[in-house]
C-alpha positions, 0 to 999 in steps of 0.5 A, spaced: 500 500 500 503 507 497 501 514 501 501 520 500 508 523 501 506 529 505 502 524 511 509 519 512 511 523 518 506 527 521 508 535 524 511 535 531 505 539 534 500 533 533 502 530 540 500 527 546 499 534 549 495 536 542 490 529 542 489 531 551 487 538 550 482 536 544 479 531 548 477 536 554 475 540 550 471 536 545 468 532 552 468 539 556 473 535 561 479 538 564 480 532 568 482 528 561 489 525 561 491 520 556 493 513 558 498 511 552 500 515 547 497 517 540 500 513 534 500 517 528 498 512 520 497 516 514 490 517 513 488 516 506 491 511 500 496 515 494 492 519 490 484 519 494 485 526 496 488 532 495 485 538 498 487 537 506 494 532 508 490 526 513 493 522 519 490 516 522 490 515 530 487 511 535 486 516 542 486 512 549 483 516 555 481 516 562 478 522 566 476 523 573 468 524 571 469 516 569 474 511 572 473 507 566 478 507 560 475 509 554 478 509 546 476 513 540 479 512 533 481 519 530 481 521 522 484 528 521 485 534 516 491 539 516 494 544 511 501 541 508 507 545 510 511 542 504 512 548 499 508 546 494 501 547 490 497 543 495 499 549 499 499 554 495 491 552 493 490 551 501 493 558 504 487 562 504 483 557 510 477 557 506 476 550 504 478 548 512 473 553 514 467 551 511 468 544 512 468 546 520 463 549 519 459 544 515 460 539 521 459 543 526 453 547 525 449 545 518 450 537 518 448 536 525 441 541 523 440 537 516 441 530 521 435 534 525 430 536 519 431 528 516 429 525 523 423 529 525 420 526 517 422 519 519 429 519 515 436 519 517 442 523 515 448 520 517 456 524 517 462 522 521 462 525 528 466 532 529 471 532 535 475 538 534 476 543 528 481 549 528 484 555 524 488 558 528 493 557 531 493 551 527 488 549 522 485 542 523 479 537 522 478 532 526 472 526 525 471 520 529 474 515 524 468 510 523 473 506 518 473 500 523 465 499 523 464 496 517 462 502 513 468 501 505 469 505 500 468 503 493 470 503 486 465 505 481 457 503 482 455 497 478 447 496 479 441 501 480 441 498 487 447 500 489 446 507 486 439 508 491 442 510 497 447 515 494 441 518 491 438 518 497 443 521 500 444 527 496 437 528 495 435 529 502 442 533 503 439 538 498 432 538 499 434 540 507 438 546 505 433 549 502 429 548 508 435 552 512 437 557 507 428 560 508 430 560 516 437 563 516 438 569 513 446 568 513 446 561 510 447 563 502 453 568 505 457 562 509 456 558 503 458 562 497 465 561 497 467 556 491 472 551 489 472 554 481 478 559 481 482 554 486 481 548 481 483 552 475 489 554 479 491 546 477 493 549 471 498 544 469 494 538 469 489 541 465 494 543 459 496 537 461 490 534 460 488 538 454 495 536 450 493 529 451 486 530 447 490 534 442 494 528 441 489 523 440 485 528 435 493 527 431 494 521 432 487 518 430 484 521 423 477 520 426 478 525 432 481 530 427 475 534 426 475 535 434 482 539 435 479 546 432 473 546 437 478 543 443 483 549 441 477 555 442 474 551 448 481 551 452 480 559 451 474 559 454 475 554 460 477 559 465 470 564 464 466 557 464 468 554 469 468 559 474 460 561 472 458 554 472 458 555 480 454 562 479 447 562 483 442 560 478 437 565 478 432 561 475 431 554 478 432 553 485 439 554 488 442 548 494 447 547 498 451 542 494 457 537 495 461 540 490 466 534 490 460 528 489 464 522 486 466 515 489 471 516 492 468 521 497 463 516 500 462 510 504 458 504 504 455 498 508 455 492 505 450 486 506 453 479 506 452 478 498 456 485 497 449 489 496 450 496 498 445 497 504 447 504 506 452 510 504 455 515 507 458 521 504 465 524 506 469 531 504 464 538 505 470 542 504 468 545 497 459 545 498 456 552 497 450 555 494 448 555 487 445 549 483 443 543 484 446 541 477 454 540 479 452 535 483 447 532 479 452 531 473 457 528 478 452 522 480 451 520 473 458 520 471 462 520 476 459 514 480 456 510 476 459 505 472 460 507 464 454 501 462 450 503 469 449 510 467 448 508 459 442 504 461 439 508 467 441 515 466 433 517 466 432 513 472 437 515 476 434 522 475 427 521 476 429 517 483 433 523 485 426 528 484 422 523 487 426 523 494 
C-alpha cells in the first residue's frame, strides 16, 4: 500500500499534549489525561485526496468524571507545510473553514430536519476543528465499523442510497437557507478559481486530447473546437458555480464522486447504506454540479448508459 508523501511523518505539534487538550475540550473535561500515547498512520491511500494532508490515530483516555478507560479512533485534516501547490491552493483557510463549519453547525441541523420526517442523515462525528493557531479537522474515524469505500457503482441498487443521500442533503438546505438569513453568505465561497489554479494538469490534460485528435484521423475534426474551448475554460468554469437565478439554488457537495463516500455492505456485497465524506468545497448555487457528478462520476460507464433517466427521476422523487 503507497501514501501520500506529505502524511509519512506527521508535524511535531500533533502530540500527546495536542490529542489531551482536544479531548477536554471536545468532552468539556479538564480532568482528561491520556493513558498511552497517540500513534500517528497516514490517513488516506496515494492519490484519494488532495485538498487537506490526513493522519490516522487511535486516542486512549481516562478522566476523573469516569474511572473507566475509554478509546476513540481519530481521522484528521491539516494544511501541508511542504512548499508546494497543495499549499499554495490551501493558504487562504477557506476550504478548512467551511468544512468546520459544515460539521459543526449545518450537518448536525440537516441530521435534525431528516429525523423529525422519519429519515436519517448520517456524517462522521466532529471532535475538534481549528484555524488558528493551527488549522485542523478532526472526525471520529468510523473506518473500523464496517462502513468501505468503493470503486465505481455497478447496479441501480447500489446507486439508491447515494441518491438518497444527496437528495435529502439538498432538499434540507433549502429548508435552512428560508430560516437563516446568513446561510447563502457562509456558503458562497467556491472551489472554481482554486481548481483552475491546477493549471498544469489541465494543459496537461488538454495536450493529451490534442494528441489523440493527431494521432487518430477520426478525432481530427475535434482539435479546432478543443483549441477555442481551452480559451474559454477559465470564464466557464468559474460561472458554472454562479447562483442560478432561475431554478432553485442548494447547498451542494461540490466534490460528489466515489471516492468521497462510504458504504455498508450486506453479506452478498449489496450496498445497504452510504455515507458521504469531504464538505470542504459545498456552497450555494445549483443543484446541477452535483447532479452531473452522480451520473458520471459514480456510476459505472454501462450503469449510467442504461439508467441515466432513472437515476434522475429517483433523485426528484426523494
Amino acid at each position: 500500500m503507497s501514501f501520500n508523501q506529505d502524511e509519512l511523518e506527521a508535524p511535531a505539534w500533533l502530540n500527546d499534549d495536542f490529542f489531551r487538550d482536544v479531548m477536554r475540550e471536545a468532552n468539556n473535561d479538564p480532568t482528561i489525561e491520556l493513558t498511552s500515547a497517540c500513534v500517528l498512520r497516514p490517513g488516506t491511500n496515494k492519490g484519494d485526496h488532495y485538498a487537506s494532508v490526513m493522519f490516522r490515530t487511535t486516542v486512549t483516555y481516562r478522566s476523573q468524571c469516569s474511572k473507566e478507560e475509554k478509546s476513540v479512533n481519530l481521522i484528521m485534516k491539516t494544511k501541508p507545510e511542504a512548499e508546494g501547490l497543495k499549499k499554495d491552493l490551501l493558504e487562504d483557510d477557506g476550504l478548512f473553514r467551511i468544512e468546520i463549519d459544515m460539521y459543526s453547525k449545518t450537518l448536525p441541523e440537516i441530521a435534525r430536519l431528516m429525523k423529525e420526517i422519519g429519515e436519517e442523515y448520517k456524517y462522521p462525528r466532529y471532535i475538534y476543528g481549528a484555524l488558528k493557531p493551527r488549522t485542523i479537522l478532526i472526525l471520529e474515524d468510523i473506518s473500523g465499523e464496517g462502513w468501505v469505500m468503493a470503486d465505481f457503482i455497478s447496479t441501480l441498487d447500489d446507486m439508491k442510497p447515494i441518491v438518497k443521500d444527496i437528495a435529502m442533503f439538498h432538499a434540507a438546505s433549502v429548508v435552512l437557507e428560508s430560516s437563516d438569513s446568513t446561510f447563502v453568505e457562509r456558503y458562497s465561497y467556491t472551489f472554481a478559481e482554486k481548481f483552475m489554479g491546477f493549471k498544469g494538469m489541465i494543459t496537461k490534460g488538454f495536450g493529451d486530447l490534442m494528441q489523440l485528435t493527431q494521432k487518430y484521423p477520426e478525432f481530427a475534426h475535434f482539435a479546432k473546437p478543443l483549441e477555442k474551448f481551452q480559451e474559454k475554460l477559465h470564464d466557464l468554469f468559474v460561472s458554472q458555480y454562479d447562483p442560478s437565478k432561475t431554478y432553485q439554488n442548494v447547498l451542494i457537495h461540490g466534490d460528489f464522486h466515489y471516492k468521497n463516500m462510504l458504504h455498508k455492505l450486506d453479506a452478498e456485497g449489496r450496498h445497504t447504506d452510504t455515507i458521504l465524506l469531504d464538505y470542504q468545497i459545498c456552497c450555494w448555487t445549483s443543484p446541477a454540479i452535483d447532479l452531473y457528478n452522480l451520473l458520471d462520476m459514480i456510476p459505472t460507464q454501462e450503469l449510467k448508459d442504461q439508467y441515466r433517466s432513472e437515476l434522475i427521476y429517483m433523485y426528484y422523487q426523494q
